[in-house]
C-alpha positions as CSV (number, residue, x, y, z in Angstrom):
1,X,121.6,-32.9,9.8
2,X,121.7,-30.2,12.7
3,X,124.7,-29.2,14.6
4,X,124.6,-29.7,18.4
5,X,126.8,-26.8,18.4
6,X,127.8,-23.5,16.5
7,X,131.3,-21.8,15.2
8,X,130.7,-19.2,18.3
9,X,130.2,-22.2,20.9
10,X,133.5,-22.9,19.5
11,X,135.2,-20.2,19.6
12,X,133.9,-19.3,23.0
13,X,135.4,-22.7,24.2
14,X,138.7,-22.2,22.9
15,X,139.0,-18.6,23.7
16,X,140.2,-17.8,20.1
17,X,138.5,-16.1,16.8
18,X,138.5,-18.4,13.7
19,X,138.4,-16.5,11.0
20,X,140.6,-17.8,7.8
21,X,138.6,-19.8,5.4
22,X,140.5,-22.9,6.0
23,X,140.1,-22.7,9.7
24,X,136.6,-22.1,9.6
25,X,135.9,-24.8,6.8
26,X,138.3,-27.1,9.4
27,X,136.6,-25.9,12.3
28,X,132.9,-26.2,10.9
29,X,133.5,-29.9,9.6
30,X,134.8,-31.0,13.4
31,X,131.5,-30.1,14.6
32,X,130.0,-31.9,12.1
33,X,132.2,-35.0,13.0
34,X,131.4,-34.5,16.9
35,X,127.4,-34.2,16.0
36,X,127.3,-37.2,13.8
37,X,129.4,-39.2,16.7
38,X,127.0,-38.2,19.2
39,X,124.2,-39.8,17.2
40,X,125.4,-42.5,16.0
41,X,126.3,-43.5,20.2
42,X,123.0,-42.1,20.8
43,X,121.1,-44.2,17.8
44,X,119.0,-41.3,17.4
45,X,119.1,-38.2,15.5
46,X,118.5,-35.8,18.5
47,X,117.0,-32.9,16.8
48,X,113.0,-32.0,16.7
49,X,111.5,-33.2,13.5
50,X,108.1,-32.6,12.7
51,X,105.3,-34.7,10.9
52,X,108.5,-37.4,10.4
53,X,106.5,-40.1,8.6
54,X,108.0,-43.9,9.2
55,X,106.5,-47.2,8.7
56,X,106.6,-50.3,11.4
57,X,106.5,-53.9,11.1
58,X,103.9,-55.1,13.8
59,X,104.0,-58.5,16.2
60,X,100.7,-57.9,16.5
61,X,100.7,-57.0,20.4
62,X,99.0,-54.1,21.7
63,X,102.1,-51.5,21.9
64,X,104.3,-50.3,19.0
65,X,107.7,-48.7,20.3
66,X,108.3,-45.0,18.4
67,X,112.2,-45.2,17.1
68,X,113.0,-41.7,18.0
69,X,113.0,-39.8,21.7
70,X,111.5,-38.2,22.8
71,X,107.9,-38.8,20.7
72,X,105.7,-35.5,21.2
73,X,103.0,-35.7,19.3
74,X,101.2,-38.1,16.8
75,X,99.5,-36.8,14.3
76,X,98.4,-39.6,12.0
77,X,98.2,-43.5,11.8
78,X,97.4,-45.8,9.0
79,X,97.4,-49.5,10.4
80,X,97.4,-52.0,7.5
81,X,95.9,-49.1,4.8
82,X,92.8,-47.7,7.2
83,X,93.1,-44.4,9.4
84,X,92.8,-45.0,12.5
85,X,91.4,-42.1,15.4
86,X,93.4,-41.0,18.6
87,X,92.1,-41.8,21.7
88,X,89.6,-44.3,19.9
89,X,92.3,-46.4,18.6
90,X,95.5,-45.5,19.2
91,X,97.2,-43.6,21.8
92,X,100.7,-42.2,23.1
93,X,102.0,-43.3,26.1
94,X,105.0,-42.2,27.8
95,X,108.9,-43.5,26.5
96,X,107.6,-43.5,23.1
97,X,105.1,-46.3,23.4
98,X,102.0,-46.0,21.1
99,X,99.4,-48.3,22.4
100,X,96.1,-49.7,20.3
101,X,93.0,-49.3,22.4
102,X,90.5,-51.8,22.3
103,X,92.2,-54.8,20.4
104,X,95.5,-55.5,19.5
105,X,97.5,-54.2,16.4
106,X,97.5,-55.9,13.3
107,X,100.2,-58.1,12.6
108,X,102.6,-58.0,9.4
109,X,105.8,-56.5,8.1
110,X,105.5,-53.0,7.3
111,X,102.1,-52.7,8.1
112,X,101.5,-49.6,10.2
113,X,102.4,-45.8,8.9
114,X,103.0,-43.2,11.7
115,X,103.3,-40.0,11.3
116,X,104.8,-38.0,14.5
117,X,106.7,-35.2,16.3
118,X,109.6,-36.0,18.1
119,X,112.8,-34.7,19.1
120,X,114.8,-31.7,21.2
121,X,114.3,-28.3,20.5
122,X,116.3,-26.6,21.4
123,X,119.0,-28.6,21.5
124,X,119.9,-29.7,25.3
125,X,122.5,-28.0,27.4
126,X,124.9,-31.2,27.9
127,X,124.6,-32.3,24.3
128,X,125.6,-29.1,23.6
129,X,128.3,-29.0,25.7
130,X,129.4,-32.2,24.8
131,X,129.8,-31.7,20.9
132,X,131.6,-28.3,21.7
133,X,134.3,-30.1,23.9
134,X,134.8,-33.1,21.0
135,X,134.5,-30.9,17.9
136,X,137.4,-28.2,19.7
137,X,139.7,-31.8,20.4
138,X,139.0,-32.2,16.4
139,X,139.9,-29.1,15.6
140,X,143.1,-29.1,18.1
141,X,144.5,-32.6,16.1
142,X,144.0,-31.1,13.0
143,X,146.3,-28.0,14.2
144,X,148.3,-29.9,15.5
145,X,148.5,-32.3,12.3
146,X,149.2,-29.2,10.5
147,X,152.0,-27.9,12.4
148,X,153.9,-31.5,12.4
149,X,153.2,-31.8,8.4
150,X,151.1,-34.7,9.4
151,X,154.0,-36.5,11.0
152,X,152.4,-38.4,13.9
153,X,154.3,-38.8,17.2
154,X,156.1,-35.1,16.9
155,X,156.7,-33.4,20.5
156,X,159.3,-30.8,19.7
157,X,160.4,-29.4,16.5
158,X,162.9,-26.8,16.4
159,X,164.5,-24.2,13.0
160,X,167.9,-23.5,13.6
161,X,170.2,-26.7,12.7
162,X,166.7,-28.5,12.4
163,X,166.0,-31.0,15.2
164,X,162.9,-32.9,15.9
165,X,161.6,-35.0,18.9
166,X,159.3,-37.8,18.7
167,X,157.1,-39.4,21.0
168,X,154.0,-41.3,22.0
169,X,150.9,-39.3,21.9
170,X,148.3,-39.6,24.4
171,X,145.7,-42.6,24.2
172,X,143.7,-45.2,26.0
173,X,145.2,-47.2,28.0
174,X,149.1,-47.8,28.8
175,X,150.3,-47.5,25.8
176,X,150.7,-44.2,23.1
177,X,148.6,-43.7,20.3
178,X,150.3,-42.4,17.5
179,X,148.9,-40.1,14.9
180,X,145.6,-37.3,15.8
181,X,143.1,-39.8,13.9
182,X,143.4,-42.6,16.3
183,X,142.4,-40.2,19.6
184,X,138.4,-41.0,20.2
185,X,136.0,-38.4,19.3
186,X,133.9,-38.6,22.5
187,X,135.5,-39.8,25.7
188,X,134.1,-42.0,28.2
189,X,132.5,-39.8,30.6
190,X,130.5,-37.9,28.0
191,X,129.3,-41.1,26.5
192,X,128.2,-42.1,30.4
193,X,126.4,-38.0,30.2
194,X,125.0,-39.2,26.4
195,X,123.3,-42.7,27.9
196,X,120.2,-40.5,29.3
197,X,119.3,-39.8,25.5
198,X,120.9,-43.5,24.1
199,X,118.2,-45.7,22.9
């Protein structure tokens, strides 16, 4: 697993320095939390990763779709145990298609092994952008959990002859949300910014 974005994107964001252990252990798993969210809405893993071997089933038609974006480079096919040879048999067309040349691929369930390139490297700009702005609101709630002792709903909290407010925290729609875990991690205009890379 790769991070779409580093403790400095982080700390460039929010204009701060995190440097106590449990901040940067807090801070380091929001970004975690705001990478995995971005690819499970994007139903792919993002990242480049070389000679990633998978295995298809085939309907026997002449394309096979790659499951990862996008698919750079092929490097080995094995259709129903035989090799088969690129640009002879087999080649990759654009939105990850692979096509068979010549005759249609065999038909089965797990019946063709691909090994392939695919992936962003580096990381791009808005994906980038994107986990920085969801892993900072992580890190925020979790401050902000922290301050209240976890008490959700706290607007104002005050020392001498103790006094606290409560209130409805910002959520979707007309109503509050109560409590940091309920907030979304990625908010609907970066999901509409993700859909380019959504499969």
């Amino acid at each position: 697993m790769v991070n779409f974005c580093s403790l400095v994107d982080l700390e460039q964001f929010l204009q701060i320095e995190i440097t106590a252990p449990a901040s940067i252990d807090s801070a380091d798993r929001a970004i975690l939390e705001a990478s995995v969210a971005i690819q499970n809405y994007c139903r792919q893993q993002i990242e480049q990763e070389e000679d990633d071997e998978i295995i298809l089933d085939s309907g026997g038609g002449r394309r096979l779709f790659l499951p990862e974006l996008p698919a750079i480079e092929v490097s080995n096919v094995i259709e129903n145990g035989e090799p088969l040879v690129e640009g002879d048999d087999y080649k990759l067309g654009q939105h990850g298609v692979l096509h068979r040349i010549g005759q249609n691929w065999a038909a089965g369930i797990q019946i063709v092994t691909i090994t392939y390139t695919h992936g962003y490297e580096p990381i791009p700009e808005d994906v980038l952008a994107i986990c920085t702005r969801a892993a900072a609101r992580a890190y925020q709630a979790g401050l902000k959990a922290a301050e209240t002792d976890a008490v959700p709903g706290v607007t104002a909290m005050s020392l001498g002859d103790y006094s606290v407010s409560f209130g409805a925290e910002g959520g979707g729609g007309s109503g509050g949300v109560l409590g940091a875990s309920a907030a979304p991690l990625l908010l609907r205009s970066e999901m509409e910014l993700l859909n380019r890379y959504r499969l």
